[in-house]
C-alpha positions in Angstrom: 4.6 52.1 35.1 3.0 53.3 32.3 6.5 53.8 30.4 7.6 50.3 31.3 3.8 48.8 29.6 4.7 50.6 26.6 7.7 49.2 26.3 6.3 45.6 27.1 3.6 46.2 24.4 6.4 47.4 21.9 8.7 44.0 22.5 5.8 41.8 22.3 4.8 43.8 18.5 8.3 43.3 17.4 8.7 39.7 19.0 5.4 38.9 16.5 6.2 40.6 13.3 10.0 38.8 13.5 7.7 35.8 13.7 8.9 34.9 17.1 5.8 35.2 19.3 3.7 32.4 20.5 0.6 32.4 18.6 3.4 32.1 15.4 4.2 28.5 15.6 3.9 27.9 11.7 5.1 29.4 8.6 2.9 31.5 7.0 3.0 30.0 3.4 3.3 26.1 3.5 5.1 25.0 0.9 3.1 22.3 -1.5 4.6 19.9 -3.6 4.6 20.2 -6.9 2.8 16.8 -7.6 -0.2 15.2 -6.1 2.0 12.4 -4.4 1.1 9.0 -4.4 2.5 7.3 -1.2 2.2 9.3 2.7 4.5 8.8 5.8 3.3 9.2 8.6 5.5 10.0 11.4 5.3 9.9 15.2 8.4 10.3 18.2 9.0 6.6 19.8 11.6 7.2 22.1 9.8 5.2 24.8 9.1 2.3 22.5 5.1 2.6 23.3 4.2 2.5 19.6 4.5 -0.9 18.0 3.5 -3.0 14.7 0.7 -4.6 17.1 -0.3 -1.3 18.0 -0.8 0.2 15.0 -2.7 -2.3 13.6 -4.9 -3.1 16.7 -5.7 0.7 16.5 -6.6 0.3 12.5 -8.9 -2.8 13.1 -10.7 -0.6 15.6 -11.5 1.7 12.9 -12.5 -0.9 10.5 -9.3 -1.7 8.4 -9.0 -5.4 9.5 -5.3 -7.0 9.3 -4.7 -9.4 7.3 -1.1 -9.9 8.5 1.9 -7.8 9.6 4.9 -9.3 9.0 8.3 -8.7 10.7 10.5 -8.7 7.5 13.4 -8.5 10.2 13.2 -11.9 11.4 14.1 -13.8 7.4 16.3 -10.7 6.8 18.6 -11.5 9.8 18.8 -15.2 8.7 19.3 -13.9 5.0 21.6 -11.1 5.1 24.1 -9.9 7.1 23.3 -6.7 8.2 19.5 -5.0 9.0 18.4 -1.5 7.8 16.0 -0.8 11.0 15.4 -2.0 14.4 11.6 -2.5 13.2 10.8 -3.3 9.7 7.3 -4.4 9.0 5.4 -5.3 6.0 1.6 -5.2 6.6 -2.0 -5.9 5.0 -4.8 -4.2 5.6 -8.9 -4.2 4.3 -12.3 -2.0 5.1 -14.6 -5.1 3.4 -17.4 -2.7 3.0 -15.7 -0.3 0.9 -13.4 -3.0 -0.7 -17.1 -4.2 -2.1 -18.6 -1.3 -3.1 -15.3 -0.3 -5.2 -14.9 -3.7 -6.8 -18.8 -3.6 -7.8 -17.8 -0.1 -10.2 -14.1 -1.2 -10.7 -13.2 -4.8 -10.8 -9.4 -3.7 -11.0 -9.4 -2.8 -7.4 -8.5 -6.1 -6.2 -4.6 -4.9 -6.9 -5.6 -2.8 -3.9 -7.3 -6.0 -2.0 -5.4 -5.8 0.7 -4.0 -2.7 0.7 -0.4 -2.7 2.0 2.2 -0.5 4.4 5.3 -0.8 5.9 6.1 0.1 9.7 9.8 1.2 10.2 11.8 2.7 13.2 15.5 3.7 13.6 13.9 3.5 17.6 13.2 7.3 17.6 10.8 7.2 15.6 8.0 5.3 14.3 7.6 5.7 10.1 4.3 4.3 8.6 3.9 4.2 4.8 0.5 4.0 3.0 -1.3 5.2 -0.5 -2.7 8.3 -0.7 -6.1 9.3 -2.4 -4.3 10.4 -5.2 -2.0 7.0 -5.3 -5.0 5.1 -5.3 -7.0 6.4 -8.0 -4.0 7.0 -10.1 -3.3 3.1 -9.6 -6.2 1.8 -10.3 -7.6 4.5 -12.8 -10.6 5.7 -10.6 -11.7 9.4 -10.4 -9.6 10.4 -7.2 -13.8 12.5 -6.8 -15.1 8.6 -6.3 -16.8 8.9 -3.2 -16.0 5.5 -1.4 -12.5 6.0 -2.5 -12.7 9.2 -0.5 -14.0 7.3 2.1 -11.4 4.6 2.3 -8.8 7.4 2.1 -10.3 9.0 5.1 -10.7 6.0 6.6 -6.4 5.5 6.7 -6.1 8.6 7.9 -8.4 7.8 10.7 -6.6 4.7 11.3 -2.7 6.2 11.5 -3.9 9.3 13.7 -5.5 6.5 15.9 -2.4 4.7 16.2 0.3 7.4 16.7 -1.8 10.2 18.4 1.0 12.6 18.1 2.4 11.7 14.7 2.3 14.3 11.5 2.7 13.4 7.5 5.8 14.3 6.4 6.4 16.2 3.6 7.1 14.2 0.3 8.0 16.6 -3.0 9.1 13.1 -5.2 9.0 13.6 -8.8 5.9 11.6 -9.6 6.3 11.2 -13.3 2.6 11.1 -14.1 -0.3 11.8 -12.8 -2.9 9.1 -14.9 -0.7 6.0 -15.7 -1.3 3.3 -13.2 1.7 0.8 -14.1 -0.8 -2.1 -13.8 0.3 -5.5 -15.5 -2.9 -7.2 -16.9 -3.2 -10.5 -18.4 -6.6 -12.1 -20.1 -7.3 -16.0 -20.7 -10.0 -17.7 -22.1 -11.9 -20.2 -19.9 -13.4 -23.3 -21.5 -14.8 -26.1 -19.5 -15.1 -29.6 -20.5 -17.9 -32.0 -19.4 -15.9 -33.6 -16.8 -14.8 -30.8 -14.8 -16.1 -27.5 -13.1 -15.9 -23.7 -12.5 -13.9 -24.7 -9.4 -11.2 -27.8 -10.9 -10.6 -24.9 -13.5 -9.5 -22.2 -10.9 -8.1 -24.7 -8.3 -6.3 -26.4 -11.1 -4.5 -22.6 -12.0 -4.1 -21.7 -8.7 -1.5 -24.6 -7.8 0.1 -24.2 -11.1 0.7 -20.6 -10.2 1.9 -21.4 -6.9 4.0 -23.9 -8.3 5.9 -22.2 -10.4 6.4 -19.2 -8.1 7.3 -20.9 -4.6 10.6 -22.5 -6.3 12.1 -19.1 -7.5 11.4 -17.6 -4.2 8.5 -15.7 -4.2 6.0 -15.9 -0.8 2.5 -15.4 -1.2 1.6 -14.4 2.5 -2.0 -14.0 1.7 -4.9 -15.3 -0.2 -8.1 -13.8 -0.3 -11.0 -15.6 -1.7 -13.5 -12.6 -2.0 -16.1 -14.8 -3.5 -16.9 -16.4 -0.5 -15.7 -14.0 2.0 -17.1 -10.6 1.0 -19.4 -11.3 -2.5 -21.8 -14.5 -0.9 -22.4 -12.9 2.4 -23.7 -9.4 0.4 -26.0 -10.8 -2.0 -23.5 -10.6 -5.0 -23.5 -12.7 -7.4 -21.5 -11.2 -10.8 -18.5 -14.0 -10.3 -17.6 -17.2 -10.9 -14.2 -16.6 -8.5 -12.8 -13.7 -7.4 -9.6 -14.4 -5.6 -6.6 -12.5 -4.6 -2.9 -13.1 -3.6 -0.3 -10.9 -1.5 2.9 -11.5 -2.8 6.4 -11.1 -2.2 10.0 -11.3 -2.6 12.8 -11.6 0.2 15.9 -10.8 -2.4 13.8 -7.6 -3.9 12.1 -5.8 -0.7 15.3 -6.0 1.3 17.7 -3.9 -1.2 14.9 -1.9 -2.1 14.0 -0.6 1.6 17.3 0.1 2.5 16.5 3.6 0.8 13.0 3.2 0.3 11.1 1.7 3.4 8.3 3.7 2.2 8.3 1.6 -0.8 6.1 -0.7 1.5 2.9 1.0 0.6 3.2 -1.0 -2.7 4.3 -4.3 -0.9 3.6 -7.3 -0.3 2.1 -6.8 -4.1 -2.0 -7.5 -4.6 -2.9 -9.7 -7.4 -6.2 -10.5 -8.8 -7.6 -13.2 -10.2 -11.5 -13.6 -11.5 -14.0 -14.4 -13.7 -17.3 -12.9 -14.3 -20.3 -15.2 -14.9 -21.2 -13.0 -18.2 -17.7 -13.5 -19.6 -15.4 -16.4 -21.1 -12.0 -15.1 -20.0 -10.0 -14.9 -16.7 -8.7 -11.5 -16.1 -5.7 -10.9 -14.0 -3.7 -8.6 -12.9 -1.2 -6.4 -10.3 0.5 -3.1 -9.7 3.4 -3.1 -12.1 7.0 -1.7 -10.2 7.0 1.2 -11.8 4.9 2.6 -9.0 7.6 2.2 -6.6 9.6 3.6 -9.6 8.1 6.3 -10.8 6.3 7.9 -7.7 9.0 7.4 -5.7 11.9 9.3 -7.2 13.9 5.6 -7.6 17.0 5.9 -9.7 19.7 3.5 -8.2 20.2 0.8 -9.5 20.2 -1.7 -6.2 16.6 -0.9 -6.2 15.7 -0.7 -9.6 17.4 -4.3 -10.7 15.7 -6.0 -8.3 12.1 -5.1 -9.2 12.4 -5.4 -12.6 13.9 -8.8 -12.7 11.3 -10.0 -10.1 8.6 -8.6 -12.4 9.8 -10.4 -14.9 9.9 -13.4 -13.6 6.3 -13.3 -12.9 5.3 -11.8 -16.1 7.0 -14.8 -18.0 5.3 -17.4 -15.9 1.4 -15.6 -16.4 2.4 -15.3 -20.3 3.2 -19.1 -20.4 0.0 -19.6 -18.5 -2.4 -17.6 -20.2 -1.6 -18.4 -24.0 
């Protein structure tokens, strides 16, 4: 007996050092990419089907980032184009209020991230689920990734995703993110004068349908507008801004090529744009993530993708340039 324990010891040493024994499920060096990465997937198995868009966002309200749609791109791709990329292919908005407050009080620039965005895929195996990191959002907006509510709403995702797919693990993403500090963003300024027969109001009403006007005909959606005046800054005491208002916006003839080989791309899209005015200034700032995010964090080269988002940004650059000047 005590021959065949010595044996049994021996085969379980041997089992552990060739990294085959149980308490060695992981490697012992995990690899790191190179680049702070500015987009996460988060992945989870879905053979059953249990884990749906409603889900996961049910599951993110519960922690505190409310919805503010989640679209099933699916349904106008199939009446668009002739073939679909995934059995599920969402495009969804998101918002913690509280710490959408806070970081607009130090950074008035965060409104590109006001909603902030995802996109829900599945090949029905799995359930993908794309989202900014810490890193993506600082970098995007040009906060210290150390700000401390930016932490927060970081930590707050996380929360949300590991609430919604109990089982699911971030996958690991090495793309070549070609800097670390330029955020891409697309600004515009306008001066605001008022004559004595109109207000604060007809002014930004009076820009708003112009905008929408000239970007509904060359088919861009705008599935959400947020008018954080009166739903976050009123109800807090905050009273900095004239208007503060922001738009989710969207093409169907860009986000379709694009997530054929980038459904993470979605963590960009439906794009935030800001619009506002501060009561101690004469100008209307605006402003949005430029495409070179989904460009140049996301390793995008072909030209399918690329054409697209460049033209559409374009498009919407020319009609802001006309409208500012």
């Amino acid at each position: 007996m005590k021959k065949v324990y010595s044996l049994l010891v021996a085969a379980a040493v041997t089992l552990t050092m060739l990294g085959c024994g149980a308490a060695s499920t992981e490697p012992a060096v995990v690899k790191k990419p190179a680049k702070a990465q500015s987009v996460q997937i988060f992945t989870s198995e879905n053979k059953d089907g249990k884990i749906t868009p409603k889900v996961i966002s049910d599951k993110m309200d519960a922690v505190g980032l409310t919805s503010a749609g989640n679209n099933d791109m699916n349904k106008p791709f199939s009446q668009r184009f002739s073939k679909l990329h995934y059995k599920t292919y969402n495009l969804a908005m998101y918002q913690n209020d509280a710490l959408t407050l806070k970081l607009i009080k130090k950074y008035p620039n965060f409104g590109a991230l006001a909603p902030l965005t995802m996109s829900i895929w599945s090949d029905g195996e799995t359930m993908n689920v794309s989202t900014l990191t810490l890193d993506g959002m600082a970098r995007a907006t040009g906060i210290a990734n150390t700000d401390p509510d930016l932490i927060a709403y970081a930590a707050l995702i996380h929360k949300g995703l590991k609430a919604a797919m109990p089982n699911g693990k971030f996958q690991f993403l090495d793309y070549n993110v070609a800097s670390q500090t330029e955020s891409y963003a697309v600004t515009f300024e306008m001066d605001v004068e008022i004559d004595e027969d109109s207000t604060m109001e007809d002014f930004k009403e009076d820009f708003e349908g112009e905008f929408e006007g000239e970007m509904e005909p060359i088919g861009f959606l705008m599935p959400n507008y947020s008018n954080l005046q009166e739903e976050l800054f009123e109800d807090a005491g905050y009273d900095e801004y004239d208007f503060y208002t922001t738009y989710s916006i969207c093409k169907f003839d860009v986000i379709y090529p694009v997530s054929k080989l980038h459904p993470e791309a979605g963590a960009y899209a439906p794009c935030s744009m800001y619009m506002y005015k501060k009561k101690s200034e004469d100008k209307m700032h605006i402003g949005y993530l430029g495409v070179d995010n989904w460009i140049k964090t996301l390793d995008i080269k072909d030209q399918e993708s690329m054409k697209p988002l460049y033209e559409a940004q374009g498009l919407i650059n020319n009609i802001l340039t006309e409208m500012t000047e």
